[in-house]
C-alpha positions, 0 to 999 in steps of 0.5 A: 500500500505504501508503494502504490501511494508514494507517488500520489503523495510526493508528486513528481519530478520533471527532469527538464531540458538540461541538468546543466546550471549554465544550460538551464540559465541560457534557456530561462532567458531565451524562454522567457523573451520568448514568453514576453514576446508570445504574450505581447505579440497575441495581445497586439492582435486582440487589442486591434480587432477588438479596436479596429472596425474593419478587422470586425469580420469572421476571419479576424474574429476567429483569428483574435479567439486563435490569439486567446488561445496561444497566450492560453496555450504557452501560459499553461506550461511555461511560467512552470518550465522557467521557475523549474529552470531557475531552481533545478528541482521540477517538483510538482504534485500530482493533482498539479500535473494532472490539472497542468496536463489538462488544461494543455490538452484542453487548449490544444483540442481547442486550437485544432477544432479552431483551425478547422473552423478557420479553414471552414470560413475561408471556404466559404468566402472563397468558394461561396461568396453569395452564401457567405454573409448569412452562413457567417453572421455574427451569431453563426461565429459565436456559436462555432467559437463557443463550440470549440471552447466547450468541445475541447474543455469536455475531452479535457475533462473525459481525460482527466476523469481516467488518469484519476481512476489509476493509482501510481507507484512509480518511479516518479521521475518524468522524462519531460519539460512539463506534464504530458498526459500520456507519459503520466499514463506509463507511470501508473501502476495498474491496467491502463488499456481502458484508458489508452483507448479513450485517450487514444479515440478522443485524439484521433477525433479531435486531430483528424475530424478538423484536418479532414475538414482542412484538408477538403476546405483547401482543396476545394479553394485550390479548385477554385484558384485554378478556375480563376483567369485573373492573377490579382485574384489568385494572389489575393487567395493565396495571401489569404490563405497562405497564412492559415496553411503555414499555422497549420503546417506548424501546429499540426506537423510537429504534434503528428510527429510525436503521435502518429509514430510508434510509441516505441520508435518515439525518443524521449529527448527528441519528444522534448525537443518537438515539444518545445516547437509546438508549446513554445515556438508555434504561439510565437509564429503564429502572431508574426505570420499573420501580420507580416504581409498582412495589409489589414493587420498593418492598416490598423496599427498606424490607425491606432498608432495615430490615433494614440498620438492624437489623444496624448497631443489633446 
């Protein structure tokens, strides 16, 4: 009895990135300017939809929801990651890393439905323009919004409910930078084939239900682009859209590495590794790649930028 509570009562270790001091000082700093700059670069572009009256269209709406979600997303695991950089222990209890690991899958599972929609929207207002106004009006969006939120929170919580049904004996060392829900599940104690199944189903409903509709969205864009005899209108399609692709291409290409591949082929440290691209890297992209050669997003920049000086001069 002992044995089977010793974990559920000393927590876990997380065993990090590095066991280097030096190492884990260089990356506390390099993480957290990048955690600044996620932070401030997300902020930026709700700041701007919810200031800017032509950025009041679904594509920004969803693209502001996106936003909320990568703040959301890196602030559920790296405030921990970097005070575990500073102190060199990665201690945390069990119900703090089953709720840490929670509340990431949450927003991830929200994230993949979001990009869904997203593509969904694009479809619509390339391919079925006449339709678009009514199949996207302002209670539509909310709703699919809203969906993805409470779709993402429920497979949350299915999951959460079958890592605590399982005990855990250890060893109570994780070979990671925070609390992944399925290295959670190799450490417990007692049969976990039930659980891996739920787990496992609930994945590929959430990741391949939204790429399947990615997948068809695009290629029906693509089927219209080639239609098109005007070369300002295939360009204007492809800056709309290129974008949302390379999300994609970031979000979804570095979780399928990890998951799609043999558990057995997969190496710890490389997991590591992928992770830091998805949890770290990808909310920091995100921000740049939609207001790099985005017209729009510079627009209203210099309008708020002109309208702040205007204020301070009054």
């Amino acid at each position: 009895m002992g044995a089977e509570n010793f974990t559920s009562e000393t927590g876990f270790i997380l065993l990090g990135l590095t066991s280097h001091q030096n190492q884990r000082i260089v990356l506390f700093v390099v993480f957290l300017t990048m955690y600044l700059l996620t932070v401030l670069g997300n902020l930026l572009i709700i700041i701007l939809v919810h200031m800017d009256a032509q950025l009041h269209t679904p594509m920004y709406f969803f693209l502001s929801h996106l936003a909320s979600l990568d703040i959301s997303y890196i602030t559920s695991s790296l405030p921990q990651t970097l005070a575990h950089l500073l102190d060199g222990k990665g201690v945390v209890s069990t119900v703090g890393c089953i709720l840490q690991g929670g509340t990431a899958l949450s927003l991830g599972s929200t994230e993949y439905l979001l990009l869904g929609v997203m593509a969904y929207d694009r479809y619509l207002a390339i391919c079925n323009p006449l339709r678009y106004a009514s199949a996207m009006d302002r209670r539509h969006q909310h709703m699919l919004a809203i969906s993805c939120w409470i779709i993402g929170f429920l497979v949350s919580m299915v999951t959460i409910v079958c890592i605590f049904r399982h005990s855990f004996c250890g060893p109570k060392h994780i070979n990671h930078f925070f609390c992944e829900l399925r290295f959670l599940l190799a450490l417990a104690c007692d049969d976990v084939n039930r659980s891996r199944d739920i787990l496992n189903g609930l994945s590929v409903v959430v990741v391949l239900v939204p790429f399947s509709i990615i997948l068809c969205s695009y290629s029906c864009i693509l089927h219209s682009i080639f239609q098109m005899q005007s070369l300002a209108g295939r360009y204007k399609v492809f800056s709309t859209c290129g974008s949302h692709l390379v999300v994609v291409t970031l979000f979804y290409g570095t979780i399928m590495s990890i998951y799609i591949r043999p558990h057995s082929s997969s190496s710890p440290d490389k997991n590591k590794k992928v992770a830091v691209l998805y949890l770290v890297i990808t909310p920091l992209l995100n921000p740049i790649i939609y207001s790099l050669r985005n017209k729009d997003i510079h627009r209203a920049v210099i309008k708020v930028w002109k309208r702040r000086n205007i204020e301070e001069k009054t």
